[in-house]
C-alpha positions in Angstrom: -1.6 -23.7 -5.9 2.1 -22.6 -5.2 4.4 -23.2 -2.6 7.2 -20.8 -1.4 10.2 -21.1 0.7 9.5 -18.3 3.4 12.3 -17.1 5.8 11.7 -14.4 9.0 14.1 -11.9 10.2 14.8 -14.5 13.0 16.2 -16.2 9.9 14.0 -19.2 10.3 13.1 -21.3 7.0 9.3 -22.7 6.4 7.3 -23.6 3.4 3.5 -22.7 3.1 1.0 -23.0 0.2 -0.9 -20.5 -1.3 -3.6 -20.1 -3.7 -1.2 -18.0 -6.3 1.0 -15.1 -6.2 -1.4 -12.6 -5.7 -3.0 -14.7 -2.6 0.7 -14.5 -1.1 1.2 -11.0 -2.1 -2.2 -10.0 -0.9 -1.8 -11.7 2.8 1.9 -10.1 3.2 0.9 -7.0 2.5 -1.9 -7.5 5.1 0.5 -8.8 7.7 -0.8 -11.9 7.8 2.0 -13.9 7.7 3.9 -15.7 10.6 6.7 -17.6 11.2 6.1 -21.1 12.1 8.9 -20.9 14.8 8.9 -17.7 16.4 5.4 -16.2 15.3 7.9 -13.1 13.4 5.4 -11.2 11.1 8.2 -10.2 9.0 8.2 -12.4 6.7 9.5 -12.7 2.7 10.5 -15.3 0.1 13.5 -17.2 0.4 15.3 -18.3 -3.0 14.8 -21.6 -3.7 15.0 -23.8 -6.6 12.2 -24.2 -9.0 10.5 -27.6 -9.1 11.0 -29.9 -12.3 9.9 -33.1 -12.9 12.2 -36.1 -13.7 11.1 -38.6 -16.3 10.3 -41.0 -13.8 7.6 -39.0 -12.3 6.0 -37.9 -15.5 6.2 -42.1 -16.7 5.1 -43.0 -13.2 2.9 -40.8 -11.3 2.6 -41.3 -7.4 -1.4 -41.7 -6.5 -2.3 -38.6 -4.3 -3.6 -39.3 -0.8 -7.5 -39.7 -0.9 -9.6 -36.3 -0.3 -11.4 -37.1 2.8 -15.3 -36.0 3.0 -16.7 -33.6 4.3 -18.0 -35.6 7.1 -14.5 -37.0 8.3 -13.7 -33.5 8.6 -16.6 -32.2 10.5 -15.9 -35.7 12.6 -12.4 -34.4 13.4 -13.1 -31.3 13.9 -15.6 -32.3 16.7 -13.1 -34.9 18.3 -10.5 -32.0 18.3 -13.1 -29.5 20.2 -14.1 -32.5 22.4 -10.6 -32.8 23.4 -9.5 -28.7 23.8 -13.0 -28.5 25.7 -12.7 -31.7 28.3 -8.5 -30.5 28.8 -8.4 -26.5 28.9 -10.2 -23.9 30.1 -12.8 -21.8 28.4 -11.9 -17.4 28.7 -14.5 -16.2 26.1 -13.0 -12.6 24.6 -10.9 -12.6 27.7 -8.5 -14.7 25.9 -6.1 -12.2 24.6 -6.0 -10.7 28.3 -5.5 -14.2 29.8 -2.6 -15.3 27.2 -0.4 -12.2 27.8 -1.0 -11.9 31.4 0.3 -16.1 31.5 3.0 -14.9 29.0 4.1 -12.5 31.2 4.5 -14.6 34.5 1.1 -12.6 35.9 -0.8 -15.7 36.1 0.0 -19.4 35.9 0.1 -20.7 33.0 -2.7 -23.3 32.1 -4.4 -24.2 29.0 -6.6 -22.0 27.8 -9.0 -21.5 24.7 -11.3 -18.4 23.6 -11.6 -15.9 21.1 -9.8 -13.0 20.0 -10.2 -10.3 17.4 -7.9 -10.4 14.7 -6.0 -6.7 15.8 -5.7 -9.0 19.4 -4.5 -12.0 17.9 -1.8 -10.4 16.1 -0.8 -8.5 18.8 0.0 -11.7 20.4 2.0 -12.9 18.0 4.0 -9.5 17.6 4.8 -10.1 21.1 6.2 -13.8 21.3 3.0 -15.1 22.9 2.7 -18.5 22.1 -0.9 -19.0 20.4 -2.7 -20.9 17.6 -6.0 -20.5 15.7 -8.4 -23.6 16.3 -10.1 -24.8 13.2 -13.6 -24.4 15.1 -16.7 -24.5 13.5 -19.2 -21.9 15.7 -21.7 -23.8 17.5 -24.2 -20.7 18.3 -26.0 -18.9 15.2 -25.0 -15.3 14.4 -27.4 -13.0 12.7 
């Protein structure tokens, strides 16, 4: 794993993680990349100052945070639909429609969930709308 410093031309700062250089290289040359802030797609490395560690860190290590299982996350991942389900309103593949059309003062604004196509959700982004991937896991079969 490596962790960058990443700035937009909005000149915003954010830190991600990625798998290696090539994973980071691979995904902004795909332009899939956004600012945390302002959802800019033009996004590159900020300099920034490699890690080192002091002698009291390499003595002393801190314990990492405990991995949780598989089934905490499927459990909060199911609270989390619960909750986007029972408080916002499902569009289906209307939802890139719906988000621009609230963006742009067409319709009021209320929450919303759905799905989009990747082309769509990038569009939105490109635009300033104001949206975020859910972590859901599918709950009809595909073939």
């Amino acid at each position: 794993m490596i962790k960058y410093t990443l700035k937009c031309d909005n000149g915003h700062d954010f830190e991600s993680w990625f798998a290696s250089a090539a994973a980071y290289d691979g995904l902004a040359a795909a332009g899939h990349l956004a600012c945390t802030t302002c959802a800019s797609s033009n996004i590159k490395k900020a300099i920034m100052a490699q890690r080192v560690a002091t002698m009291r860190e390499v003595e002393a290590p801190t314990p990492e945070a405990p991995t949780p299982s598989a089934a905490e996350i499927e459990a909060a991942l199911t609270k989390m639909r619960t909750e986007v389900e029972k408080n916002a309103t499902y569009v289906g593949g209307n939802f890139a429609k719906e988000a621009r059309d609230m963006h742009l003062g067409d319709v009021p604004d209320r929450p919303i969930w759905g799905e989009a196509n990747a082309t769509e959700a990038k569009a939105l982004i490109e635009d300033g709308v104001p949206v975020a991937p859910l972590p859901f896991i599918p709950t009809r079969k595909a073939n």
